[in-house]
Structure formats: C-alpha cells, structure tokens
Kinemage of the C-alpha trace (Angstrom):
@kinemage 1
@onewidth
@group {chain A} dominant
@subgroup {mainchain}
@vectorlist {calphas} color= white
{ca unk a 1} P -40.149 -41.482 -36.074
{ca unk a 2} L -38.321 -40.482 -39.641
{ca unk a 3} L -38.952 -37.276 -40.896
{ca unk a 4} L -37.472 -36.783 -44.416
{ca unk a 5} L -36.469 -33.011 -44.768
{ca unk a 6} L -36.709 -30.898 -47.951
{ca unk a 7} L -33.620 -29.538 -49.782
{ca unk a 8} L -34.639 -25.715 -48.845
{ca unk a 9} L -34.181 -27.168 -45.021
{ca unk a 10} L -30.759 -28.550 -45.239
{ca unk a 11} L -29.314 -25.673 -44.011
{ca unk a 12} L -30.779 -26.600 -40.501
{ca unk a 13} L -30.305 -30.527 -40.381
{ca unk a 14} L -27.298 -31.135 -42.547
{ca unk a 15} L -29.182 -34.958 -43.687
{ca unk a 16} L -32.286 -35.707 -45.273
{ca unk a 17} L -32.817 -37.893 -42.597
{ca unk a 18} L -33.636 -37.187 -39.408
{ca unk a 19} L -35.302 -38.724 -36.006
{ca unk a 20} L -38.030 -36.588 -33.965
{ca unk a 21} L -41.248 -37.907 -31.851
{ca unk a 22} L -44.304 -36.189 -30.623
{ca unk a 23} L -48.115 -37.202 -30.778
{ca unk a 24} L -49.023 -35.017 -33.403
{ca unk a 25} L -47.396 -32.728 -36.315
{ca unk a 26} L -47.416 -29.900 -33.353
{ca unk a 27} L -45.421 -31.464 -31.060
{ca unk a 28} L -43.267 -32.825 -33.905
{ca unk a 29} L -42.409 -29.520 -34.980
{ca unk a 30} L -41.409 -28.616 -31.215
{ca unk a 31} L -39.071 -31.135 -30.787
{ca unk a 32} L -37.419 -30.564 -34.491
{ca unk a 33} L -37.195 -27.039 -33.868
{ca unk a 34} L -35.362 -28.206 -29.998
{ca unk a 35} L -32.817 -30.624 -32.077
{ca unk a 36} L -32.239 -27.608 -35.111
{ca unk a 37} L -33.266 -24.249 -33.847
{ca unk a 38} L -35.052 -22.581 -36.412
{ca unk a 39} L -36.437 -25.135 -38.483
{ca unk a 40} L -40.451 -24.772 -36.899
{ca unk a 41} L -40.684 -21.017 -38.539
{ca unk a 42} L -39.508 -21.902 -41.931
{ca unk a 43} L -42.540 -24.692 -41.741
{ca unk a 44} L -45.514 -22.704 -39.450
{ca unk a 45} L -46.159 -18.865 -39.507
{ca unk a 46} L -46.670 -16.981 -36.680
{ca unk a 47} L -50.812 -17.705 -36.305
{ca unk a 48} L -49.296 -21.313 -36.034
{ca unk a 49} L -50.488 -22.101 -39.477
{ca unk a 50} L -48.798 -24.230 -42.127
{ca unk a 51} L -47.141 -21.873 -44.620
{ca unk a 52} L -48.717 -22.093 -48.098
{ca unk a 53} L -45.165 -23.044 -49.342
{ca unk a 54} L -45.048 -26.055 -47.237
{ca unk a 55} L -46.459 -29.965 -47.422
{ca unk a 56} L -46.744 -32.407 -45.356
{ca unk a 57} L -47.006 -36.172 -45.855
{ca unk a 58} L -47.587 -38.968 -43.174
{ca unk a 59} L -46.767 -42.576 -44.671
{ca unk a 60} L -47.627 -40.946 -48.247
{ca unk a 61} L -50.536 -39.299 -47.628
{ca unk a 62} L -50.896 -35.702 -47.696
{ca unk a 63} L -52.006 -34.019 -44.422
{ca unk a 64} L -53.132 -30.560 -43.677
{ca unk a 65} L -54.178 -30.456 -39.889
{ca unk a 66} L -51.254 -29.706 -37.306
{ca unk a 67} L -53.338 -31.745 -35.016
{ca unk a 68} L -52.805 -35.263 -37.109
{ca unk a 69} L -51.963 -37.858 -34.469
{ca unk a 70} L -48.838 -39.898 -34.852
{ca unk a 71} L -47.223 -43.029 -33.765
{ca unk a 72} L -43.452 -43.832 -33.419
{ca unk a 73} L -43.812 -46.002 -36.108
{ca unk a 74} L -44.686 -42.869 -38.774
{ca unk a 75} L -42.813 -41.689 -41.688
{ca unk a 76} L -43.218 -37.727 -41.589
{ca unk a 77} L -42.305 -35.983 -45.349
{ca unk a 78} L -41.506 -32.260 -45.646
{ca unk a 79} L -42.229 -31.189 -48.972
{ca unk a 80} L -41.450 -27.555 -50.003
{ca unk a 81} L -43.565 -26.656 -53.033
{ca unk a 82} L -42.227 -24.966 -55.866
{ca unk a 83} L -43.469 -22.026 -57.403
{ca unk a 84} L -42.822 -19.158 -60.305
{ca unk a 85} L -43.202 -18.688 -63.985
C-alpha cells in the first residue's frame, strides 16, 4: 500500500512516497522500519504507543489504534504535528 511520509521523516526514506504492506498499522510499521531502519521509533515509543507528536490517517481519516486493519489497497498518511509558541 502507499504510505505518504512526513517532512521530519525524510531523513529515513529519501521520497514522500513510499510502498509497505502489513494487516494492520503494527505490522506496517515493522516492515517500514525493515525497508528504513529507524523509522518505527521516531513514530511508536517504547510501550508501543503512538507518540503524541505523531498522526495517522488511513484513506483520510484519522486513526488512533495500532491495531486498525488494512488492505493493499490503503493509503497510509504520516502526519507529524506541529507544536510551540
């Protein structure tokens, strides 16, 4: 499936673009991390939670359960919130 990759991330991919699978956003993340080592930790803390900095959207809709099923035919955004004052 595409997974669109935030700016903050391009260090790891090198294109906004990018391919993965998996059934859910867990096993997405595994295989992401397998093609650009790294990537999973800057996304999911160590309690395998999303970190509060991150977003995640599945064909526009925001998700928040690492558990969401997907099909091959899902669009998977990475959004990287921005914060300060």
């Amino acid at each position: 499936m595409k997974v669109l990759i935030p700016s903050p991330l391009l260090s790891y991919t090198s294109v906004k673009e990018v391919h993965a699978t998996g059934r859910d956003l867990s096993a997405l993340l595994v295989d992401l991390d397998r093609q650009f080592p790294g990537i999973r930790f800057r996304v999911v803390d160590e309690q395998d939670r999303l970190r509060p900095h991150m977003r995640f959207f599945v064909n526009g809709e925001q998700v928040f359960d690492l558990a969401t099923a997907l099909t091959p035919r899902d669009e998977v955004t990475l959004v990287q919130a921005l914060s300060g004052g």
